[in-house]
PDB file with SEQRES, HELIX, SHEET and CRYST1 records, atoms N, CA, C and O in Angstrom:
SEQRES   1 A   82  UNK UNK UNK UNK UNK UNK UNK UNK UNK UNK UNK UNK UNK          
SEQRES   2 A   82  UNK UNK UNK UNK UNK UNK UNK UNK UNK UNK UNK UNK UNK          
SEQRES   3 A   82  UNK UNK UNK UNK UNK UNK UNK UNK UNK UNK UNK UNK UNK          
SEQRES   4 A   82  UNK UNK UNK UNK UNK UNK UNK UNK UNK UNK UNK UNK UNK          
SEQRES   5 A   82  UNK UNK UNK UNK UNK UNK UNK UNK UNK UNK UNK UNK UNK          
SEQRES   6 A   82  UNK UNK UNK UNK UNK UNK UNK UNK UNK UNK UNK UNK UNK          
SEQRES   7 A   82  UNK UNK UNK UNK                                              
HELIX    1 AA1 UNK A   14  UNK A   37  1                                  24    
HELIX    2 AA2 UNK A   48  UNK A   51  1                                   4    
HELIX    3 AA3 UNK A   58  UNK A   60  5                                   3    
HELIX    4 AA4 UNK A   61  UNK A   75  1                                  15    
CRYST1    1.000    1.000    1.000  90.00  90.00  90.00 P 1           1          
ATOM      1  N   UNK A   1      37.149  -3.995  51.480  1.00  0.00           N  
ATOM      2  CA  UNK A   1      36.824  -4.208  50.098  1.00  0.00           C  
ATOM      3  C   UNK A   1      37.840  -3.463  49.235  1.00  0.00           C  
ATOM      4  O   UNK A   1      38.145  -2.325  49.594  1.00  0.00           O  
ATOM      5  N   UNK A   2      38.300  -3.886  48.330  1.00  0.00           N  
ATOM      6  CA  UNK A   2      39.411  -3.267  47.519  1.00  0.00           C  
ATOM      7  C   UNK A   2      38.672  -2.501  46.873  1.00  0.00           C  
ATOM      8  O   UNK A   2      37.446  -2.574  46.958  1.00  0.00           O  
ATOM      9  N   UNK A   3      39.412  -1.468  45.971  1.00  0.00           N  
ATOM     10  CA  UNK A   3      38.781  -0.498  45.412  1.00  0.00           C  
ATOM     11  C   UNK A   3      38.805  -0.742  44.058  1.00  0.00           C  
ATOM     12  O   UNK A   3      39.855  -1.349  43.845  1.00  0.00           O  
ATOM     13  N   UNK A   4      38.196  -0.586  43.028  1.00  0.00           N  
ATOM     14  CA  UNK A   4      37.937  -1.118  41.473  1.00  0.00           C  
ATOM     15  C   UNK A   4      39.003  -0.216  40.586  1.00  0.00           C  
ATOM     16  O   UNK A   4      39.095   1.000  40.421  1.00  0.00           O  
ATOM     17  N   UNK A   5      39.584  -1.065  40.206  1.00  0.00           N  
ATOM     18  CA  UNK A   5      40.166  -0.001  38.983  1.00  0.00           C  
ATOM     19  C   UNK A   5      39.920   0.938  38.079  1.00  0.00           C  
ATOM     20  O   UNK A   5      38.718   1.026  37.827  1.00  0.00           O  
ATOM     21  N   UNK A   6      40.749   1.831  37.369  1.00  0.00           N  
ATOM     22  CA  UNK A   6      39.920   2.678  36.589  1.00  0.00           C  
ATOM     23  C   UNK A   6      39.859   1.952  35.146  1.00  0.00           C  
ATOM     24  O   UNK A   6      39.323   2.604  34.249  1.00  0.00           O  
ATOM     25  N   UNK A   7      40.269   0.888  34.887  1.00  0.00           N  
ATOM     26  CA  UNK A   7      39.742   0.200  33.349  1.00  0.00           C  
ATOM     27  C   UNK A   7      38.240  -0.574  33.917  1.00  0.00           C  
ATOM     28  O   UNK A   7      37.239  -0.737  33.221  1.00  0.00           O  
ATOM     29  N   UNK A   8      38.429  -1.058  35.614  1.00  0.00           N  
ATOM     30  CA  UNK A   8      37.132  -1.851  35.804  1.00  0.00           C  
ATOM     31  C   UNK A   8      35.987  -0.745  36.291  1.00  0.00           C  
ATOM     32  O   UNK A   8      35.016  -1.098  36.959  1.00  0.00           O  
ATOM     33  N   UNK A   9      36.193   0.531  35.912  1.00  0.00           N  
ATOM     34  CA  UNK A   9      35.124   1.615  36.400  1.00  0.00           C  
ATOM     35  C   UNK A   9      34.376   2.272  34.985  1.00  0.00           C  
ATOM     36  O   UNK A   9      33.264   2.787  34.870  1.00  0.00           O  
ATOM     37  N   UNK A  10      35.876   1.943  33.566  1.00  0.00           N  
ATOM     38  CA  UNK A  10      35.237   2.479  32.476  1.00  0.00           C  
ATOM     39  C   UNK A  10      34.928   0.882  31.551  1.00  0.00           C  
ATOM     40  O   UNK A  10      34.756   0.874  30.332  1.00  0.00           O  
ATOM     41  N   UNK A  11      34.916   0.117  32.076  1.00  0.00           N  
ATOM     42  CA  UNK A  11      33.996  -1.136  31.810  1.00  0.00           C  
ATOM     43  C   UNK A  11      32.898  -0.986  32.219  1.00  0.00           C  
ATOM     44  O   UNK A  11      32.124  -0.790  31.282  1.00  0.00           O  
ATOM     45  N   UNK A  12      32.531  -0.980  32.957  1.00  0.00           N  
ATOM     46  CA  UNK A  12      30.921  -0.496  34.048  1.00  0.00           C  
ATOM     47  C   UNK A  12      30.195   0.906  33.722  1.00  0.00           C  
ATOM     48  O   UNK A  12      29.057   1.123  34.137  1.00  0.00           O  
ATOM     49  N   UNK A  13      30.702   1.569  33.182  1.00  0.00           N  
ATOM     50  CA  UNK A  13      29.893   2.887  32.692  1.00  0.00           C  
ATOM     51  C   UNK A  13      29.939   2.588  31.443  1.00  0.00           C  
ATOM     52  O   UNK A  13      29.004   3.218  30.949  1.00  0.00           O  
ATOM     53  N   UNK A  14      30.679   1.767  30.292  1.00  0.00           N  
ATOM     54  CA  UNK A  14      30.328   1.482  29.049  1.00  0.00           C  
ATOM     55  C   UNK A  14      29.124   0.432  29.185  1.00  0.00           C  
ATOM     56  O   UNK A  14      28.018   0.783  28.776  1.00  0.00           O  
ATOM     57  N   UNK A  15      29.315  -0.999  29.809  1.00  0.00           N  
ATOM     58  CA  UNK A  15      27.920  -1.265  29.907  1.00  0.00           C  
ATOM     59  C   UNK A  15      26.546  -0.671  30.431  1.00  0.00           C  
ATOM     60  O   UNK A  15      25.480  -0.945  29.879  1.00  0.00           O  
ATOM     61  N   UNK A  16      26.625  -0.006  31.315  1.00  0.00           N  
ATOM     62  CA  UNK A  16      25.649   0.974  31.853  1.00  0.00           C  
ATOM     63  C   UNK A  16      25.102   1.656  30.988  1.00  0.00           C  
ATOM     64  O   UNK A  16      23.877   1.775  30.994  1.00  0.00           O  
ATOM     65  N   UNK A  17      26.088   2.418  29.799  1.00  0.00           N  
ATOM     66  CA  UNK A  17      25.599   3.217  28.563  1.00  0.00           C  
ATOM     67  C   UNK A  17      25.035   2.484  27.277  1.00  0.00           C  
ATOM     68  O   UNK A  17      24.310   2.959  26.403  1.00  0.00           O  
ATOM     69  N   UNK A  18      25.605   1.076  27.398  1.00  0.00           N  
ATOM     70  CA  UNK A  18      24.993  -0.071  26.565  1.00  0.00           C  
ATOM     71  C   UNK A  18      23.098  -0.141  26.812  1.00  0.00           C  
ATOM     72  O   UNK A  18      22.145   0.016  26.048  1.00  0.00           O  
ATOM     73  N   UNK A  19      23.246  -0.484  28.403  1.00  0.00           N  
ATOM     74  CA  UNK A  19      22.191  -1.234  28.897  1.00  0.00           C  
ATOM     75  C   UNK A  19      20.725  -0.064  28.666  1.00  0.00           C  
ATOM     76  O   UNK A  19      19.506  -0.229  28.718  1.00  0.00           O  
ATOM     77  N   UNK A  20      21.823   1.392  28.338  1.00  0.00           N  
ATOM     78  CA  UNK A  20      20.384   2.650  28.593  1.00  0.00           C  
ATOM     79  C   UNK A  20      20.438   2.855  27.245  1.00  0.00           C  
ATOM     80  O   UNK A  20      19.955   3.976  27.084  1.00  0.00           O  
ATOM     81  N   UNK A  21      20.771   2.380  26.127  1.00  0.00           N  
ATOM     82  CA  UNK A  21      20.765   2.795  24.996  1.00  0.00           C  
ATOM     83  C   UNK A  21      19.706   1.700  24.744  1.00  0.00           C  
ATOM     84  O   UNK A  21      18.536   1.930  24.437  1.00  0.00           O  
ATOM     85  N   UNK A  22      20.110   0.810  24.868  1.00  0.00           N  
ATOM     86  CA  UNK A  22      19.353  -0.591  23.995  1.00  0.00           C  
ATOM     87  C   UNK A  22      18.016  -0.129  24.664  1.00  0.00           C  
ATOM     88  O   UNK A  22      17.021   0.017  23.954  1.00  0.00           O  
ATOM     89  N   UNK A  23      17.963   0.105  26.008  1.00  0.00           N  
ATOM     90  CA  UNK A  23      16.196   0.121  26.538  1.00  0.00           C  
ATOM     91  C   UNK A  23      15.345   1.466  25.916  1.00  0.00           C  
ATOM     92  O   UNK A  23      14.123   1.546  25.791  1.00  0.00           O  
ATOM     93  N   UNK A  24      16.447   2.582  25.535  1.00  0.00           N  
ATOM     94  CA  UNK A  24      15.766   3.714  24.915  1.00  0.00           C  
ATOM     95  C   UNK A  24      15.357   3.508  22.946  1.00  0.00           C  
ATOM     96  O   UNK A  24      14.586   4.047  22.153  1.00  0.00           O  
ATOM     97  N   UNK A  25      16.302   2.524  22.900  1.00  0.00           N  
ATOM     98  CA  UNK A  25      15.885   2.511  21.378  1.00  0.00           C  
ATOM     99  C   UNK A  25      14.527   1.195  20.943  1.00  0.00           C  
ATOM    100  O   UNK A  25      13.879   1.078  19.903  1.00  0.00           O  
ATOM    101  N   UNK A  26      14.494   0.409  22.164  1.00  0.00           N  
ATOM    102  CA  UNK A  26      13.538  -0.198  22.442  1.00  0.00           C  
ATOM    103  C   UNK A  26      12.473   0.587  22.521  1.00  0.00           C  
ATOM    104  O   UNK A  26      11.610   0.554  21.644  1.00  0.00           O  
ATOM    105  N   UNK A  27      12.415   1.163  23.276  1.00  0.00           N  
ATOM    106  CA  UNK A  27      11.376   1.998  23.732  1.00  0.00           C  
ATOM    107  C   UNK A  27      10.749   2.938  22.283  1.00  0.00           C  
ATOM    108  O   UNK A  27       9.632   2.999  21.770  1.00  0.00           O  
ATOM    109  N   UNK A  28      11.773   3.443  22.033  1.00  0.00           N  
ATOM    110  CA  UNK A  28      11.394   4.594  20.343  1.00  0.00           C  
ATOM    111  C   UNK A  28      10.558   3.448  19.301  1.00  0.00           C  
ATOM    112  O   UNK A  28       9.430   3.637  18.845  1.00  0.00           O  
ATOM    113  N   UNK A  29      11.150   2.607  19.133  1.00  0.00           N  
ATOM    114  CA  UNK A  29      10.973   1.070  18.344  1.00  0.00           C  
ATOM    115  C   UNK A  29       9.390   0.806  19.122  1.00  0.00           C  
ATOM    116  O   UNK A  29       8.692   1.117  18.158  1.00  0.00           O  
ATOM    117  N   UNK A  30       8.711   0.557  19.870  1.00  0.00           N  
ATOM    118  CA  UNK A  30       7.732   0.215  20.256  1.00  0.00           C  
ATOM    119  C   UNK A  30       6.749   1.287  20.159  1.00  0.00           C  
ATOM    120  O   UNK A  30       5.596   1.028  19.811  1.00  0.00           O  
ATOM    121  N   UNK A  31       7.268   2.936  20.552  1.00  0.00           N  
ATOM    122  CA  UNK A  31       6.133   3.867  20.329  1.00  0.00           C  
ATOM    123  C   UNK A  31       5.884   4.052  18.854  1.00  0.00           C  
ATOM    124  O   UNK A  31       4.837   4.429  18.328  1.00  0.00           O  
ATOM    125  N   UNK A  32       7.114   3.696  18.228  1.00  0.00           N  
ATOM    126  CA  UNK A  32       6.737   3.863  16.548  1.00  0.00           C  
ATOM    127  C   UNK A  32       5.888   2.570  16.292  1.00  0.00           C  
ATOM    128  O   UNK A  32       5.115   2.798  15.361  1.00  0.00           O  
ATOM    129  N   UNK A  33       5.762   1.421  16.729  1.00  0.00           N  
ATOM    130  CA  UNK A  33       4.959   0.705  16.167  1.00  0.00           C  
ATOM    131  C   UNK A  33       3.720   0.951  16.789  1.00  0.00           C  
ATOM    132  O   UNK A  33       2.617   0.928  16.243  1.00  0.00           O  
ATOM    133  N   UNK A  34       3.881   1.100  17.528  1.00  0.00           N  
ATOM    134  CA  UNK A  34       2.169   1.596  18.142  1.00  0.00           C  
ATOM    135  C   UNK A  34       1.189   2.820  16.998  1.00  0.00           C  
ATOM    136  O   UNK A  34      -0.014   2.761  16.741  1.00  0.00           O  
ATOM    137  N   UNK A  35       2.109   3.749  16.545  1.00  0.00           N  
ATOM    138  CA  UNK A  35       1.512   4.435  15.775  1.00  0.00           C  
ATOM    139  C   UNK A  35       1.238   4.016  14.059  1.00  0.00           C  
ATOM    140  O   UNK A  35       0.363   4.488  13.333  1.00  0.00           O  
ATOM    141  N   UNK A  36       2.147   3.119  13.745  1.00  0.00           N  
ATOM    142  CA  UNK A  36       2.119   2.573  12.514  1.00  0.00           C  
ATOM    143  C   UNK A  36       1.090   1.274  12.276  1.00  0.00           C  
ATOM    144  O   UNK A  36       0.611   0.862  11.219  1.00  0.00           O  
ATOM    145  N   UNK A  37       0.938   0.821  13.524  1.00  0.00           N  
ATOM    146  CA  UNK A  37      -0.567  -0.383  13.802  1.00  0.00           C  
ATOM    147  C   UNK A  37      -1.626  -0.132  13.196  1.00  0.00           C  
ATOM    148  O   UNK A  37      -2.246  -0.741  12.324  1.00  0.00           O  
ATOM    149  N   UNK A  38      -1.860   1.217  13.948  1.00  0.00           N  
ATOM    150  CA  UNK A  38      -3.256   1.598  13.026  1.00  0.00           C  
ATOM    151  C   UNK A  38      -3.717   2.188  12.095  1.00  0.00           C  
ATOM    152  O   UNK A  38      -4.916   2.405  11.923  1.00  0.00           O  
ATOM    153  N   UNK A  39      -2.715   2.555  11.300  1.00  0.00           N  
ATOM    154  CA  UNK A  39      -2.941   2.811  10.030  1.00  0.00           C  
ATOM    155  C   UNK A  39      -2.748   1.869   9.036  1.00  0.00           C  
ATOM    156  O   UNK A  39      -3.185   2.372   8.001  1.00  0.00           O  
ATOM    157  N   UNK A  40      -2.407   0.989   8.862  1.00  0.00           N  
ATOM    158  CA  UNK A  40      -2.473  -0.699   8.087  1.00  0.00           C  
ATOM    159  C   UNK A  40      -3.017  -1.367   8.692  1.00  0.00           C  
ATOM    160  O   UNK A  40      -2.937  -1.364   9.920  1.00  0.00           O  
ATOM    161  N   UNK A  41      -3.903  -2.325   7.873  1.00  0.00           N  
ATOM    162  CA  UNK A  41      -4.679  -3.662   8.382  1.00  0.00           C  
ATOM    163  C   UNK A  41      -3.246  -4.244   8.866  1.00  0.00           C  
ATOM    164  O   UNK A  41      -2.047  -4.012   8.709  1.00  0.00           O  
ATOM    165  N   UNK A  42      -4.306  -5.356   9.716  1.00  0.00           N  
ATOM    166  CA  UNK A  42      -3.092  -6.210  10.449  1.00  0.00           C  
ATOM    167  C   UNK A  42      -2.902  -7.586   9.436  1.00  0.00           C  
ATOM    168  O   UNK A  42      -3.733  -8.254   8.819  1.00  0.00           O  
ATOM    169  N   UNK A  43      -1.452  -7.684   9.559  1.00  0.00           N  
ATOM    170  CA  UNK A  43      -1.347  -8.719   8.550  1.00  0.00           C  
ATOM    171  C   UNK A  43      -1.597  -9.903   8.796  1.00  0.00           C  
ATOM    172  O   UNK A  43      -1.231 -10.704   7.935  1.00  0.00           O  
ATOM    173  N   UNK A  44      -2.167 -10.351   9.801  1.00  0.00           N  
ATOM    174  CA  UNK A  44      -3.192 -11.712  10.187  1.00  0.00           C  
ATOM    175  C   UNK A  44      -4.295 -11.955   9.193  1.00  0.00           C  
ATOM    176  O   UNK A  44      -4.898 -13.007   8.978  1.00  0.00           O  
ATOM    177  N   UNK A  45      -4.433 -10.836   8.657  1.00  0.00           N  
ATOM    178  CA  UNK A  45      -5.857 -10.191   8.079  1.00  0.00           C  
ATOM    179  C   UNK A  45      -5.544 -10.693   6.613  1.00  0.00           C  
ATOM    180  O   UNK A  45      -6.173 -11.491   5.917  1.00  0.00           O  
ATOM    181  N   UNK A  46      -4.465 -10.038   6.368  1.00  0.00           N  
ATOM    182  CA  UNK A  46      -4.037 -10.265   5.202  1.00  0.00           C  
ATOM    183  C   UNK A  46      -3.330 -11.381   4.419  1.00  0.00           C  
ATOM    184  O   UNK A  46      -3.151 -11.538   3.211  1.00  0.00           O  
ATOM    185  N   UNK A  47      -3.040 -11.995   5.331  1.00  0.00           N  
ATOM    186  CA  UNK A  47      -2.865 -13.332   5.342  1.00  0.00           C  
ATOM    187  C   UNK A  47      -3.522 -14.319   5.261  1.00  0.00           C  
ATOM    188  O   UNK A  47      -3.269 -15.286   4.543  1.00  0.00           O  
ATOM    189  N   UNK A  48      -4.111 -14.237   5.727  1.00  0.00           N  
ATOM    190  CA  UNK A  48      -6.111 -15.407   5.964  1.00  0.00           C  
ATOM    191  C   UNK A  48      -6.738 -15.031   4.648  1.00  0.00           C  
ATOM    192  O   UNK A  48      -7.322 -15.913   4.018  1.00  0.00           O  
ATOM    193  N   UNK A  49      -6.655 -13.478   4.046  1.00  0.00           N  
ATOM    194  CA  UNK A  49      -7.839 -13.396   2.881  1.00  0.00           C  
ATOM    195  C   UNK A  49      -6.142 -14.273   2.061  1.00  0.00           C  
ATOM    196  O   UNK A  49      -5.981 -15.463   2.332  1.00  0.00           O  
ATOM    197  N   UNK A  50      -5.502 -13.850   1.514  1.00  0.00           N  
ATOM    198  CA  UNK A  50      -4.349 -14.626   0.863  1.00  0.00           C  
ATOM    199  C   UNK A  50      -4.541 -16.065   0.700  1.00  0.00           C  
ATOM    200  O   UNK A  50      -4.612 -16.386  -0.486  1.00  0.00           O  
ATOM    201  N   UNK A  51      -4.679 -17.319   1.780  1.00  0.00           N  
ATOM    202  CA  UNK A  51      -4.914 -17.807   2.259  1.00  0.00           C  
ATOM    203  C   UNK A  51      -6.182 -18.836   1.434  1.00  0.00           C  
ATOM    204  O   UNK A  51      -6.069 -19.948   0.918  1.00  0.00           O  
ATOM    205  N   UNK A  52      -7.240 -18.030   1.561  1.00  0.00           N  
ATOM    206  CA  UNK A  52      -8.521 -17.738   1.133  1.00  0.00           C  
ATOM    207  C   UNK A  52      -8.700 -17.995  -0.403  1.00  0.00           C  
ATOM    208  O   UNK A  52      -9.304 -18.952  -0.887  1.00  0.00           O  
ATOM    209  N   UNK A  53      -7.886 -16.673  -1.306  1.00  0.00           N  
ATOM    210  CA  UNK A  53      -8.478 -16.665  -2.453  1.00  0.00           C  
ATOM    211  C   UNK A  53      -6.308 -16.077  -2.767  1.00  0.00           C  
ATOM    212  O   UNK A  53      -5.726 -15.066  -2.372  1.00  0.00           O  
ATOM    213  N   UNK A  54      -6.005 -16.759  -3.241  1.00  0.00           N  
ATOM    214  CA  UNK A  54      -4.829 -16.691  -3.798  1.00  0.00           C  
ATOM    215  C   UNK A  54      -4.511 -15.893  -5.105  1.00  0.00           C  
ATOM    216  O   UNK A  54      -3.409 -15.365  -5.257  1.00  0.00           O  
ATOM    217  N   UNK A  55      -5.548 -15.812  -6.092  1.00  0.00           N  
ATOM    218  CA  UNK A  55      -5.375 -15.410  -7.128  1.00  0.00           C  
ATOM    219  C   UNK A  55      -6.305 -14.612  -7.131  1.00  0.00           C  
ATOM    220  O   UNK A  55      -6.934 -14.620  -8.189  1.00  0.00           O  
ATOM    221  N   UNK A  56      -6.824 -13.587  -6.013  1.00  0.00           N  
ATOM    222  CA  UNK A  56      -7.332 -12.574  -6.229  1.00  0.00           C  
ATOM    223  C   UNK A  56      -7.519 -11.337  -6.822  1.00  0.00           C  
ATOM    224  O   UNK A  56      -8.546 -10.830  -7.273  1.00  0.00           O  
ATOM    225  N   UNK A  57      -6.190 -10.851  -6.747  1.00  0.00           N  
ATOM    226  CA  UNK A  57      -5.432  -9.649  -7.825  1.00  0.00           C  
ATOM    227  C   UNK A  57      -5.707 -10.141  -9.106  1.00  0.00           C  
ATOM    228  O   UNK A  57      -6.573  -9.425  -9.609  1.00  0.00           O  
ATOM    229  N   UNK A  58      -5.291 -11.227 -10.020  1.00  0.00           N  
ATOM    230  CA  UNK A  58      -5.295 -11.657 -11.149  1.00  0.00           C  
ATOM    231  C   UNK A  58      -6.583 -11.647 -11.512  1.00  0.00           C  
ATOM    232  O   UNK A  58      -7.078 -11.135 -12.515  1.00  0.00           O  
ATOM    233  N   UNK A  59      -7.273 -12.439 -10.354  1.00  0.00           N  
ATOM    234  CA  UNK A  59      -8.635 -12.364 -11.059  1.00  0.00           C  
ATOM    235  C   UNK A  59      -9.701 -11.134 -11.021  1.00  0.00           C  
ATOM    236  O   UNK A  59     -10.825 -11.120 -11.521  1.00  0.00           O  
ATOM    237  N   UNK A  60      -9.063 -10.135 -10.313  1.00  0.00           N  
ATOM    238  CA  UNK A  60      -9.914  -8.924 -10.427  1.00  0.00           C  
ATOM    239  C   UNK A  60      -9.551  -7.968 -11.561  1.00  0.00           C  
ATOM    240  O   UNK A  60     -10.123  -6.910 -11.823  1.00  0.00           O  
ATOM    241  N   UNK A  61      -8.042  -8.753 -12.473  1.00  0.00           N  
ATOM    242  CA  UNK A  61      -7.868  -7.982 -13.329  1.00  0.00           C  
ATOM    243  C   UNK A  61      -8.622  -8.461 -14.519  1.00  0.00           C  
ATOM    244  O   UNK A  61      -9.044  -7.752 -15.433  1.00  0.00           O  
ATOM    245  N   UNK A  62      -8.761  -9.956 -14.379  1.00  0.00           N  
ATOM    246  CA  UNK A  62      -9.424 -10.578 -15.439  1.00  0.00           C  
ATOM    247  C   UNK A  62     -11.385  -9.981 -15.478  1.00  0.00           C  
ATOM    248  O   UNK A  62     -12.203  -9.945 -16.396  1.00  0.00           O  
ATOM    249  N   UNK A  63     -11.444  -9.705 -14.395  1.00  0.00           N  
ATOM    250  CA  UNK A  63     -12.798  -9.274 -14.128  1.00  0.00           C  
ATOM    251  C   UNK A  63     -12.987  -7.861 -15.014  1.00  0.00           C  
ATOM    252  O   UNK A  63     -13.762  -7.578 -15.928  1.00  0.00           O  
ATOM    253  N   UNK A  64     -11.953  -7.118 -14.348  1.00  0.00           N  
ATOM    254  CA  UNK A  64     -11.951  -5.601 -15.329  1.00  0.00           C  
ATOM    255  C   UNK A  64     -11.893  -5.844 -16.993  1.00  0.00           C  
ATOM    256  O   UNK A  64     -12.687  -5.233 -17.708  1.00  0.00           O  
ATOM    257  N   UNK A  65     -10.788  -6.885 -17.638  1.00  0.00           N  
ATOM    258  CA  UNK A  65     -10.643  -7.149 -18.858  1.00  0.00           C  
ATOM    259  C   UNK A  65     -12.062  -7.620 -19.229  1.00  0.00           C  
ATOM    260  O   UNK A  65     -12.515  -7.438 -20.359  1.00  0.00           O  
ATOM    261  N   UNK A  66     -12.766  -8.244 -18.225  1.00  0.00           N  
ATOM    262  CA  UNK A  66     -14.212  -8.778 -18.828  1.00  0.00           C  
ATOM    263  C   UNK A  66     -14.879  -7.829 -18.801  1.00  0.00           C  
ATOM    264  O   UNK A  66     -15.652  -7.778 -19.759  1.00  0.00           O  
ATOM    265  N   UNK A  67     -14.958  -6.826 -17.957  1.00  0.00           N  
ATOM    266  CA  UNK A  67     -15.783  -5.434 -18.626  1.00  0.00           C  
ATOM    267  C   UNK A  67     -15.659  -4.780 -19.672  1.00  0.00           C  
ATOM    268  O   UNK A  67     -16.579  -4.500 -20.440  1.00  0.00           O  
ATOM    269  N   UNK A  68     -14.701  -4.530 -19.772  1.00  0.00           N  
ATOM    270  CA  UNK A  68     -14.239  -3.742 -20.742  1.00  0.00           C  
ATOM    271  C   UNK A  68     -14.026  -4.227 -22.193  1.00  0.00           C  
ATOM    272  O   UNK A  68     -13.746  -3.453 -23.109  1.00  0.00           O  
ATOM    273  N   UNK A  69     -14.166  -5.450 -22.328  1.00  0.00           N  
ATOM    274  CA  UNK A  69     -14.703  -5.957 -24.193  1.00  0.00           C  
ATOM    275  C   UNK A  69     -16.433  -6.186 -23.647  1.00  0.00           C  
ATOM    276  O   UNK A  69     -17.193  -6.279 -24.611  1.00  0.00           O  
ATOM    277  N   UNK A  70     -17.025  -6.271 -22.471  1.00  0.00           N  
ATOM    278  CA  UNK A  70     -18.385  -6.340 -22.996  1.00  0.00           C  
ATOM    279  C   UNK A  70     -18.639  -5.110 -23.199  1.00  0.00           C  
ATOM    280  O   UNK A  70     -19.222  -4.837 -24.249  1.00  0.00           O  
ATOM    281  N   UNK A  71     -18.287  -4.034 -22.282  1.00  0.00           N  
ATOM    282  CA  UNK A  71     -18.388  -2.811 -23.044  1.00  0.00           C  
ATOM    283  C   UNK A  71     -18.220  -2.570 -24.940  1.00  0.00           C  
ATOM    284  O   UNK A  71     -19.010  -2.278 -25.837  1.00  0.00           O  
ATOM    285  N   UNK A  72     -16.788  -2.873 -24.868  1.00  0.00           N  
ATOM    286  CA  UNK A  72     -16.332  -2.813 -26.446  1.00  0.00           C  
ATOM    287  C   UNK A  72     -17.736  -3.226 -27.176  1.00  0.00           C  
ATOM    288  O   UNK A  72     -18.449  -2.449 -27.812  1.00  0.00           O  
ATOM    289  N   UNK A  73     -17.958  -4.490 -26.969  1.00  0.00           N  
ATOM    290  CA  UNK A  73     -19.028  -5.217 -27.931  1.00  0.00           C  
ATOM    291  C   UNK A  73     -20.083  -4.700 -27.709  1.00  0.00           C  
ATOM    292  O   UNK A  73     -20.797  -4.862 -28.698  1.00  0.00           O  
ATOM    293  N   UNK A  74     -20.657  -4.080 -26.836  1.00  0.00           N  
ATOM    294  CA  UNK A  74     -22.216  -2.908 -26.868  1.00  0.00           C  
ATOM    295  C   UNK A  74     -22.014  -2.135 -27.670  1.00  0.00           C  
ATOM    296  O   UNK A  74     -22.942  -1.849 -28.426  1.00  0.00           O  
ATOM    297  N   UNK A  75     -20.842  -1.547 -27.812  1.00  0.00           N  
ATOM    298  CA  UNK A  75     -20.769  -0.166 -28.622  1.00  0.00           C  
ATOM    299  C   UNK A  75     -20.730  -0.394 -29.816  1.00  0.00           C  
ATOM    300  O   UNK A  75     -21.098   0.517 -30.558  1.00  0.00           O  
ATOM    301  N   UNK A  76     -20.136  -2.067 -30.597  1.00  0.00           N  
ATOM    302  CA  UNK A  76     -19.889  -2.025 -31.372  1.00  0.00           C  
ATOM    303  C   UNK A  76     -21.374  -3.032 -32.575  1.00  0.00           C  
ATOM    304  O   UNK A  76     -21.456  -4.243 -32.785  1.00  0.00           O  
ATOM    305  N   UNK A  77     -22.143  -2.072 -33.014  1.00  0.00           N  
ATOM    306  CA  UNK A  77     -23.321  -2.639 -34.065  1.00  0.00           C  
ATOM    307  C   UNK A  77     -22.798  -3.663 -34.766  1.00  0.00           C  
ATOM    308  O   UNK A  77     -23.286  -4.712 -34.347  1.00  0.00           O  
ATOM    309  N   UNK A  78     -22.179  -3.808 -35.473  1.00  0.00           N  
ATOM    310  CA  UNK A  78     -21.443  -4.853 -36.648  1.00  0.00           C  
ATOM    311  C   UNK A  78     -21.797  -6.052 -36.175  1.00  0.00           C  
ATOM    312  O   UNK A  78     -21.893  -6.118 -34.950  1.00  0.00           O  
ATOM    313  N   UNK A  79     -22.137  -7.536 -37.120  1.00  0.00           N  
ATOM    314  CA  UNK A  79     -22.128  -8.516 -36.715  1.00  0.00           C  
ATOM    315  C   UNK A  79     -21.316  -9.066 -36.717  1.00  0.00           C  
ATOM    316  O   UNK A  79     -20.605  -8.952 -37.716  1.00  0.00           O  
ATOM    317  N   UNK A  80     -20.850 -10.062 -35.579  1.00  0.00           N  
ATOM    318  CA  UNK A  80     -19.185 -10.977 -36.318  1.00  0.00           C  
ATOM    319  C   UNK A  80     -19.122 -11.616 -37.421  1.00  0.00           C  
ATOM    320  O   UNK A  80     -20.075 -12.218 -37.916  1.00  0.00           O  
ATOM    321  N   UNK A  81     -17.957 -11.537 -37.915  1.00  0.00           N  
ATOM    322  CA  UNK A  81     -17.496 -12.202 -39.194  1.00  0.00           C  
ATOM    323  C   UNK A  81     -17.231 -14.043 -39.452  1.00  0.00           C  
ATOM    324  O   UNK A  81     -16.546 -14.794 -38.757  1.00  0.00           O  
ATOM    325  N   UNK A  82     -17.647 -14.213 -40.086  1.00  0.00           N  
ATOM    326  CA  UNK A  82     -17.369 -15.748 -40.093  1.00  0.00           C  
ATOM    327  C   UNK A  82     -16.170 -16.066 -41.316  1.00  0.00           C  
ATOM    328  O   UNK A  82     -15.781 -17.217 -41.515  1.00  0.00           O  
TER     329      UNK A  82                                                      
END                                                                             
């Protein structure tokens, strides 16, 4: 068997250092998502209510704006003006 050159020996330890990098940053990349999972809903979740009711945000602001003049108008005795 012939013996490998030294450009075909530092070809083979650069991929080798390729092949252990990519599986270690894989690896970091997967334990970080494991920990970031469970602290946010899953966005399946969030997607389906989306999905669901589209103008939800808007309309919970319109909901607050509707409190807050029926409030106004309790407080306020005066009759409307014509």
């Amino acid at each position: 068997m012939n013996e490998i050159p030294l450009l075909g020996w530092v070809c083979l330890g650069s991929i080798v250092f390729m092949v252990i990098g990519l599986y270690l940053s894989l690896l970091a990349a997967w334990r970080k998502k494991d920990q970031n999972s469970q602290s946010r809903p899953m966005q399946g979740t969030q997607i389906i209510n989306t999905l669901r009711k589209p103008w939800a945000r808007e309309d919970a602001e319109w909901e607050k704006l509707h409190q807050q003049t029926e409030k106004l108008r309790k407080n306020d005795p005066s009759p409307p003006q014509k």
